[in-house]
C-alpha positions in Angstrom: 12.7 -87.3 67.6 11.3 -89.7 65.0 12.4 -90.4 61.2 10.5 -87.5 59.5 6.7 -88.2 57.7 5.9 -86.9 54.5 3.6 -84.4 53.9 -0.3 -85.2 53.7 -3.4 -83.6 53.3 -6.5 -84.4 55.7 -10.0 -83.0 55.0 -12.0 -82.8 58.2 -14.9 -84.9 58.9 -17.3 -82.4 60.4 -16.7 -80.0 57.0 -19.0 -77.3 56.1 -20.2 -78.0 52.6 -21.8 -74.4 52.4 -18.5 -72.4 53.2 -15.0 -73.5 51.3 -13.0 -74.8 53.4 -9.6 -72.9 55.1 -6.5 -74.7 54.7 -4.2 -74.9 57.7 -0.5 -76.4 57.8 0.6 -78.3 60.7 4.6 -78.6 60.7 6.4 -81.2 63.3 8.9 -83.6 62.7 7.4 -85.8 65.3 5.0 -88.1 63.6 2.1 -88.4 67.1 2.6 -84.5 67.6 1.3 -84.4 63.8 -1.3 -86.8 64.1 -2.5 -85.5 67.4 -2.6 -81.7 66.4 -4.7 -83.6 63.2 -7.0 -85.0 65.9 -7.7 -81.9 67.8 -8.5 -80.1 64.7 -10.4 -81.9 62.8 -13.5 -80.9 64.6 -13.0 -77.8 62.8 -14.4 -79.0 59.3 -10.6 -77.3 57.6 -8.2 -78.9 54.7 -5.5 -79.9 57.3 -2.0 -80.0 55.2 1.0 -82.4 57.8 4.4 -81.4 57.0 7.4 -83.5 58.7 9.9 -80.6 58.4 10.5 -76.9 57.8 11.9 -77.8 53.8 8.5 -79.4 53.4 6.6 -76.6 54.6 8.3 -74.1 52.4 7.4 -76.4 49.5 3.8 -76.1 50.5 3.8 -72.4 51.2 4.9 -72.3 47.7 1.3 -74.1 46.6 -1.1 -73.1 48.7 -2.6 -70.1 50.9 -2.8 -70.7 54.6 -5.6 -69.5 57.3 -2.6 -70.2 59.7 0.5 -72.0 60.5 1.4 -74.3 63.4 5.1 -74.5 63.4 7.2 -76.9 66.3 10.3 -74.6 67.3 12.6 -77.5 67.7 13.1 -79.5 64.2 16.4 -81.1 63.1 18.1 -79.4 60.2 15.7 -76.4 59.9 13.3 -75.2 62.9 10.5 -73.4 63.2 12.2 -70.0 63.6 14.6 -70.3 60.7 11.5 -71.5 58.5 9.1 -68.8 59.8 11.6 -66.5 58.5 11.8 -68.2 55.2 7.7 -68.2 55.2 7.7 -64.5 56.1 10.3 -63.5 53.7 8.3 -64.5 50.7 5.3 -61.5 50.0 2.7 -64.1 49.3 2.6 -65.8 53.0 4.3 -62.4 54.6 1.0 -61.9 56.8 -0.1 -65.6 57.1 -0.7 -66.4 60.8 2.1 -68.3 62.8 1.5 -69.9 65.4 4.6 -71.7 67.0 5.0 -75.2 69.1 7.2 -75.2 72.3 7.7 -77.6 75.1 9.8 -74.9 76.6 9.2 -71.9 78.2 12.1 -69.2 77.1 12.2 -65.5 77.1 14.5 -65.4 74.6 12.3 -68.0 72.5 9.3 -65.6 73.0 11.5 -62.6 71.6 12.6 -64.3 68.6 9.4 -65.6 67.6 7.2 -62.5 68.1 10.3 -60.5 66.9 9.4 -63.1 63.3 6.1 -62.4 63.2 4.7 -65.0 65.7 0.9 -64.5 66.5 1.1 -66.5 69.3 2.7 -69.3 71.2 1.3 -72.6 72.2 3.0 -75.1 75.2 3.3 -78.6 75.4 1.0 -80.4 75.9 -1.3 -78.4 74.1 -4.7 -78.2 75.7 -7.2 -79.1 72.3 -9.6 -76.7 73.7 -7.9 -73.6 73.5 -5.9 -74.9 70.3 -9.1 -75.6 68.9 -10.6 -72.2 69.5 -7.2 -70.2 68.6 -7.1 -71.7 65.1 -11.2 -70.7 64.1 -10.2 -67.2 65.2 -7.3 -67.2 62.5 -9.7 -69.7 60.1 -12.9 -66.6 60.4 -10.5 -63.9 60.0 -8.7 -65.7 56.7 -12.7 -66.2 55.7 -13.7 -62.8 56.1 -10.6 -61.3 54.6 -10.9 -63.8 51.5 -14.3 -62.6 51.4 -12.9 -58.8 51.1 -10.6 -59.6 49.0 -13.5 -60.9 46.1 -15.2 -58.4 47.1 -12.9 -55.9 46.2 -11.4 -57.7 43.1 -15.5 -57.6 42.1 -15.3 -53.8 43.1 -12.4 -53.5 40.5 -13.9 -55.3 37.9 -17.5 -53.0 38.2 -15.2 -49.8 38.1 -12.8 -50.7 35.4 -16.2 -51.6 33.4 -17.9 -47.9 34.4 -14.7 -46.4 33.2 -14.6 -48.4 30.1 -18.2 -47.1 29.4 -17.4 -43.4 30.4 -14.4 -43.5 28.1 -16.6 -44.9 24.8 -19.1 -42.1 25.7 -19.3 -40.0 22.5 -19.8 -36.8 25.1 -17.6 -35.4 28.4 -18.9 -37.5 31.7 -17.8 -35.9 35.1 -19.0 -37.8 38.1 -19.1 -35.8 41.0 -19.7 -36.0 44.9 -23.0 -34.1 46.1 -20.7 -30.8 47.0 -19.5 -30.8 43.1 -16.2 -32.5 43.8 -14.9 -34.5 41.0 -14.5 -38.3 41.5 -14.1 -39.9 37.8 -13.9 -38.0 34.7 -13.7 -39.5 30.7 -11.1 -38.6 28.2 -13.6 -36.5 26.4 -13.5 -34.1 29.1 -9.2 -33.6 28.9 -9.5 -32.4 25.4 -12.7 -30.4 26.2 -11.7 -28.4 28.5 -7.8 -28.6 28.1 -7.1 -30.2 31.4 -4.9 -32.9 32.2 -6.6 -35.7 34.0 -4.7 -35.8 37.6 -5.7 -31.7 37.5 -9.2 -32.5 37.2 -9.8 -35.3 39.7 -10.6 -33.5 43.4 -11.1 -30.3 41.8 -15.0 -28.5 41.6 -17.0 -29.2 38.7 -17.7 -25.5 38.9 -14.0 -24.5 37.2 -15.7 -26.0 34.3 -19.2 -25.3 34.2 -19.0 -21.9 36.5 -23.2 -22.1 37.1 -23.0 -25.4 38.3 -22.6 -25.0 41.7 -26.2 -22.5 41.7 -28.0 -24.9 39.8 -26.6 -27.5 42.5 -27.7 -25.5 45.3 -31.4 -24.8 44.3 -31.9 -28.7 44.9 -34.0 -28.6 41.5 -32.6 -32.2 40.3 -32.8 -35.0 43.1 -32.1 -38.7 43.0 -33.6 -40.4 40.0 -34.3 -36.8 38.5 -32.8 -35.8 35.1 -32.2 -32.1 33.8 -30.8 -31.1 30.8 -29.7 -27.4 31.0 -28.1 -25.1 28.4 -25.0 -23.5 30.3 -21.6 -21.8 29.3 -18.0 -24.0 30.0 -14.5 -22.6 30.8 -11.4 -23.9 29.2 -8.2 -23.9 31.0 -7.1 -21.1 28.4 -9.6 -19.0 29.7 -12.0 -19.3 26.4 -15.9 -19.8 26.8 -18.2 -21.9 25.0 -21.8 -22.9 24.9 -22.4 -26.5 26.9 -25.6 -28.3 26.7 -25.2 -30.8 30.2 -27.3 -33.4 31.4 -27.3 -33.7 35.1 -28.3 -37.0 36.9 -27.5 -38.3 40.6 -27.4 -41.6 42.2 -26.9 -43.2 45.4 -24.2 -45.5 45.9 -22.9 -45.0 49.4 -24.0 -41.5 48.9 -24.9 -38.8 46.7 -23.2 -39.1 43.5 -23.8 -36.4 40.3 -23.3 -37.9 36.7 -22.8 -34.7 34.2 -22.8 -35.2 30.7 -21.0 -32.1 29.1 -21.8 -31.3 25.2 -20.0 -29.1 23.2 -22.9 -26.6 21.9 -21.3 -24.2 20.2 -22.3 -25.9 16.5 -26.1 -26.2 17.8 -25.6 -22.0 18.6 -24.4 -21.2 15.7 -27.5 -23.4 14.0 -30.1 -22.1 16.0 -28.9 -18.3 14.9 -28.9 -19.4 11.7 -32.6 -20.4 11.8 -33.6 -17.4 13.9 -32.0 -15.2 11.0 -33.5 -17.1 8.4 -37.0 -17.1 10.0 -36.7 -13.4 10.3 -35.3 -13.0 6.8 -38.9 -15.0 5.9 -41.1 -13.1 8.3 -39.6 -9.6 6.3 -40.6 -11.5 2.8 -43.9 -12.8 3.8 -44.6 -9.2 5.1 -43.3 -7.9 2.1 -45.0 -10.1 0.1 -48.4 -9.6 2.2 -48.4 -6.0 1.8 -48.1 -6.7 -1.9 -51.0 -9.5 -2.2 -53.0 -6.9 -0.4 -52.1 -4.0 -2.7 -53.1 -6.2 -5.4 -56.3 -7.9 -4.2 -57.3 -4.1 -3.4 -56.6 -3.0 -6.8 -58.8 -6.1 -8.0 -61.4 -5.4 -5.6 -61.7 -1.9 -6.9 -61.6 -2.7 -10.5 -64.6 -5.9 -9.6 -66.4 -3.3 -7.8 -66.1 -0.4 -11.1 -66.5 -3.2 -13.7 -69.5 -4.4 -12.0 -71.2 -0.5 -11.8 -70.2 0.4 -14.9 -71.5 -2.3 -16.8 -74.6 -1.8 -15.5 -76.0 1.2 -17.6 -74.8 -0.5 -20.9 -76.3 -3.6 -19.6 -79.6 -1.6 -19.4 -79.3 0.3 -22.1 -79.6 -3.4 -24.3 -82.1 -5.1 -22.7 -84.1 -1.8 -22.9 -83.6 -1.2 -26.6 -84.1 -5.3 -27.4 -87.1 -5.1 -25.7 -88.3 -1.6 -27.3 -87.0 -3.9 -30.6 -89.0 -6.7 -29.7 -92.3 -4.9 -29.3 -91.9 -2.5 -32.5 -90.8 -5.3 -34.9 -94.0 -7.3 -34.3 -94.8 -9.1 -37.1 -91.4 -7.7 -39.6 -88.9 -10.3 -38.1 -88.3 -13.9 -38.9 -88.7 -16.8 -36.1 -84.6 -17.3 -36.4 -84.8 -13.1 -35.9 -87.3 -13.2 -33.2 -85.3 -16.6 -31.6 -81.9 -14.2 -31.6 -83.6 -11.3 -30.2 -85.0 -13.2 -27.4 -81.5 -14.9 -26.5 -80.1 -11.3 -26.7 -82.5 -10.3 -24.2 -82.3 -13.6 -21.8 -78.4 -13.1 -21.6 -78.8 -9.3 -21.4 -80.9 -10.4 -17.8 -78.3 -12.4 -17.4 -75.2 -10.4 -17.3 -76.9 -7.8 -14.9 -77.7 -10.9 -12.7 -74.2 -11.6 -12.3 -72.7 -7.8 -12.2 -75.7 -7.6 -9.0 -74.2 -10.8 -8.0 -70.3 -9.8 -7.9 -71.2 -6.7 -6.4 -72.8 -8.0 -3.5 -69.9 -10.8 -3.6 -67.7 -7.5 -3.4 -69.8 -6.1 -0.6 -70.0 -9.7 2.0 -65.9 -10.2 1.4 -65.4 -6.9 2.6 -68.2 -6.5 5.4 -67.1 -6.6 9.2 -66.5 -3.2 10.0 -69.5 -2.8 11.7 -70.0 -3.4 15.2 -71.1 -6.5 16.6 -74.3 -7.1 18.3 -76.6 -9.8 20.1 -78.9 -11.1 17.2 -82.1 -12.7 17.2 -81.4 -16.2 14.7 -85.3 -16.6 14.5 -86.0 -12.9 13.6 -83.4 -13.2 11.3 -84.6 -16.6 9.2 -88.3 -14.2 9.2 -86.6 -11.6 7.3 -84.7 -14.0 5.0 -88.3 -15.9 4.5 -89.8 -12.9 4.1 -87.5 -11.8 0.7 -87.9 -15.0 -0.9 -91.9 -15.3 0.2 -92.6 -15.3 -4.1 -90.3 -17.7 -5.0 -91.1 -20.4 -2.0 -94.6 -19.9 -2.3 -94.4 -20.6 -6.6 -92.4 -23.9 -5.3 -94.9 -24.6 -2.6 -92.1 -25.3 -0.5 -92.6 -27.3 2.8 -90.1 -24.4 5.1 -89.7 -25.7 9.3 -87.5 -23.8 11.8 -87.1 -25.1 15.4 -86.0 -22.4 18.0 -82.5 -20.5 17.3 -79.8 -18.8 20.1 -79.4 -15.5 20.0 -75.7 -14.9 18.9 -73.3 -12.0 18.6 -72.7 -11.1 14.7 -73.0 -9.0 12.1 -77.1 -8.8 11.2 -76.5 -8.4 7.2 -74.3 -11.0 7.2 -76.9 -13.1 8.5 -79.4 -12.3 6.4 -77.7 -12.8 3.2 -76.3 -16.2 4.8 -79.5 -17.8 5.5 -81.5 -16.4 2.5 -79.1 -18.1 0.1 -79.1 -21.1 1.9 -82.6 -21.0 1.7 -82.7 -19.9 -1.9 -80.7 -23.1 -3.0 -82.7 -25.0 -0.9 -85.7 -24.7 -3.1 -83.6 -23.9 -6.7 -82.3 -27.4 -6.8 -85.3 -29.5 -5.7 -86.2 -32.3 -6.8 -89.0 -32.5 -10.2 -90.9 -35.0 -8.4 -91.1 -33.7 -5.0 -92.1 -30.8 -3.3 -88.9 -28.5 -1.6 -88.9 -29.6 2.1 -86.4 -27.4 3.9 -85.5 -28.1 7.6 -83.9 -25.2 10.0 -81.9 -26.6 13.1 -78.9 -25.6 15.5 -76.8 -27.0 18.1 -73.6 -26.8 20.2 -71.0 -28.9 18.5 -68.3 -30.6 20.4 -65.6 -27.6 20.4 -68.4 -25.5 21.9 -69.1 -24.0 18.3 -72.8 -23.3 17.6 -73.8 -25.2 14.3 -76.7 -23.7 11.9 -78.1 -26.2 9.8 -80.3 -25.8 6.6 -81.4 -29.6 5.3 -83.4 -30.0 2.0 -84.8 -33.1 -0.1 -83.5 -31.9 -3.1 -80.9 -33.2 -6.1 -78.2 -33.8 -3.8 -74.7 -32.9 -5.2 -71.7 -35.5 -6.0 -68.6 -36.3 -3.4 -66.3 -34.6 -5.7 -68.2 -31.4 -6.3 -68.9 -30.7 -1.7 -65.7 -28.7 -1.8 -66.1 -27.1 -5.7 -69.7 -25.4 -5.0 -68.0 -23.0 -2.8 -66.1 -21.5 -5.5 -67.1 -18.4 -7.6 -68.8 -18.3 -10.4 -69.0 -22.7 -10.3 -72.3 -24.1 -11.2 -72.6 -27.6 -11.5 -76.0 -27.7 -14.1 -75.2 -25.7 -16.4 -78.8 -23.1 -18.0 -80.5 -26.2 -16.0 -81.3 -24.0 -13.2 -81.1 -20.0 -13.0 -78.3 -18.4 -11.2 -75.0 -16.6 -11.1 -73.0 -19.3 -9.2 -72.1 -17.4 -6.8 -74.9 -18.0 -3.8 -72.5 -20.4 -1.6 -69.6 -18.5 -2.3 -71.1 -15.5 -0.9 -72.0 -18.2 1.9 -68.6 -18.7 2.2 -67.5 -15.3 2.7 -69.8 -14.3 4.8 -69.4 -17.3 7.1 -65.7 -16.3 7.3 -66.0 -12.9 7.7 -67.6 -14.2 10.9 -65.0 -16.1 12.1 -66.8 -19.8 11.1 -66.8 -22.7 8.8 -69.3 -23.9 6.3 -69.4 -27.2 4.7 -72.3 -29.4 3.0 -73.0 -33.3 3.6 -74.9 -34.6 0.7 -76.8 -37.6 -0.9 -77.2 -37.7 -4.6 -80.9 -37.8 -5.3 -82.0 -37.5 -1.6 -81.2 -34.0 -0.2 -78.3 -31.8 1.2 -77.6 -30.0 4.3 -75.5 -27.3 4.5 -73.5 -26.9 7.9 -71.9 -23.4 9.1 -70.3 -22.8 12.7 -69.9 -19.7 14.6 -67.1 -20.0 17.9 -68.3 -20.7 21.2 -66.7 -17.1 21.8 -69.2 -15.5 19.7 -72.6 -17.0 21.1 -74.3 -14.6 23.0 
């Protein structure tokens, strides 16, 4: 045997520069055994480490990670059996491939070396052939399991950071297999439910949340679905509690369930709160409804008497100013006669508006009475028909195209349009004649719409929502009336179950707009 050859590292001419390479570690102490084993494999593309002797092998076994080991059995001062079971004794190269180098053929060789782990044994002269394709068994294998091993250090990483994020979730998280088994659980969910973690893991989702496992079965949450369900939990103790879960599956090699478990028992107790306080409102708005009503009947009663009542005194001093006015011919002063006459023109005045409020009175409180299909046009006649003196003093310009026949209330009707009408031709314009325009159609709700258009004063932006009010007038003595046309308008357009509003220009006109539901168009 020759002087020994220090150790040296050969990188393979035919290397793969997509895959890294293996490392392999020829030992001999016989410097052209070395440098022909380096010859035969460095076809292979591998990081071929030489080693003259087993001391120098151990040293590199302390460096590196081998794919395999080529080990001469006969070496002076240490061979390859006594440094195999040096190699094998250390954990980190306890499963590295050895692959002793014999130029004799000895049972008892063959015993000791498998007996140390050997993989398998290779005679002198070695044919490169089967050496060759020996060693890129062992160099695939170290490949694939180097391979699985970053694989499943990567596998590690991805689950220590899923449990990291289940443990900084703020509720309970139980991942479970499809049949409810449990596979990971959080922190959140020991102190929960009282359990210690090993008891949890491989137990049934169920001990805690007892309706799971139905819900489970119905198949009513599927991969990618998300359900969030209000449920009751089970301590270890044996207590209940309200649970508000959200349930979420997966796939990842199989069906996986993700529960989210929420302590409810402070949302209960809030929503019981609510529902007591809601009722506790709905007893003092009933209360309080009763007592509005009780009070706007009292007020009704007393409007309606005030109104009667006052009507004979009323009477009784326009009859006697008049009867004043005609006997005193001649006896009274013009500041006597002037008086007189404004006692008389307010007289007319207050039984305007006690006639007024009672049929105010009268249109608030109307719907009793049945509802039937009306004729719109035969209703507009009749309305024309009780203002035929004043539209025919105004000269009055008064067009109607064709109207639905609609189920209502026929006096309400009436009174609706004739005011309309009225106002129409009350507030004209001094310069032009009263032009008043009848129309309908079918809004975009389905509502039918009435609309009465004139070319009169027009009223102000800030006043549209004002002149519905009683007793507001916006002219002052200008015009005649009680101010209470459009709020009888109003009424009766509520009393039917409608809206009213106006759309004006100052100077040019109005048009006064009420609705009746779709539900109420014959």
């Amino acid at each position: 045997m020759s002087s020994g050859v220090a150790a040296q590292t050969f990188s393979g001419s035919a290397a793969d520069t997509t895959q890294e390479r293996a490392k392999l570690l020829l030992v001999d102490d016989d410097r052209d055994n070395l440098l022909a084993l380096q010859a035969v494999l460095e076809p292979l593309g591998q990081e071929l480490m030489l080693a003259s002797s087993g001391l120098e092998a151990l040293r590199l076994c302390l460096e590196h990670d081998f794919a395999a080991m080529l080990l001469d059995v006969r070496m002076p001062e240490m061979d390859g059996f006594e440094t195999a079971e040096l190699i094998r004794a250390r954990k980190r190269s306890s499963h590295t491939p050895i692959l002793f180098l014999t130029g004799y053929r000895s049972d008892e060789q063959l015993f000791r070396g498998y007996d140390l782990g050997a993989v398998d044994f290779l005679f002198k002269p070695i044919v490169p052939e089967i050496l060759q394709s020996k060693v890129a068994v062992f160099v695939e294998l170290s490949r694939k399991e180097q391979s699985l091993r970053r694989q499943t250090a990567a596998l590690a990483r991805t689950e220590q950071k899923f449990r990291a994020v289940l443990e900084a979730a703020p509720d309970a998280m139980v991942i479970t297999d499809g049949n409810g088994v449990i596979q990971l659980a959080n922190s959140r969910t020991d102190s929960l439910f009282g359990y210690e973690r090993e008891q949890l893991l491989g137990a049934r989702i169920s001990s805690l949340i007892p309706a799971w496992s139905s819900i489970a079965a119905t198949g009513s949450f599927g991969v990618n679905s998300f359900s969030e369900l209000r449920l009751t939990g089970s301590r270890r103790n044996g207590t209940t509690f309200p649970v508000q879960i959200t349930i979420s599956p997966f796939e990842a090699e199989g069906q996986f369930i993700t529960t989210a478990i929420r302590d409810a028992t402070e949302q209960v107790l809030a929503e019981q709160r609510m529902l007591r306080i809601n009722a506790e409102l709905e007893k003092r708005v009933a209360e309080r409804t009763v007592g509005l009503m009780r009070s706007n009947d009292a007020l009704r009663q007393f409007a309606w008497a005030a109104s009667h009542d006052l009507q004979e005194p009323t009477r009784m001093v326009l009859a006697y100013s008049q009867w004043l006015k005609r006997s005193a011919t001649g006896k009274l002063s013009d500041k006597e006669r002037d008086m007189l006459v404004c006692v008389e023109e307010n007289g007319r005045r207050l039984q305007a508006l006690l006639g007024a409020l009672r049929e105010y009175i009268y249109i608030s409180e109307t719907g009793d009475e049945p509802w039937t299909t009306v004729d719109c046009n035969a209703i507009v006649e009749t309305a024309l028909a009780n203002l035929e003196g004043v539209a025919a003093e105004s000269k009055a310009i008064i067009t109607c195209d064709h109207l639905p026949s609609i189920q209502s209330i026929k006096v309400l009707l009436v009174q609706l349009f004739q005011n309309l009408i009225g106002n129409a031709i009350k507030y004209k314009a001094e310069e032009r004649t009263p032009e008043i325009a009848i129309t309908s159609y079918v809004g975009a709700d389905g509502a039918q719409v009435f609309a009465v258009r004139d070319n009169g004063i027009g009223i102000e932006p800030q006043h549209r929502e004002y002149v519905f009010d009683v007793f507001k007038r916006l002219h002052g003595h200008r015009y005649s009336g009680t101010g209470i046309g459009l709020a009888i308008c109003k009424a009766a357009v509520e009393r039917l179950g409608g809206k009213i509003w106006v759309e004006s220009v100052p100077g040019h006109g109005s048009t006064f707009y009420f609705s009746l539901s779709e539900s109420k168009v014959a």
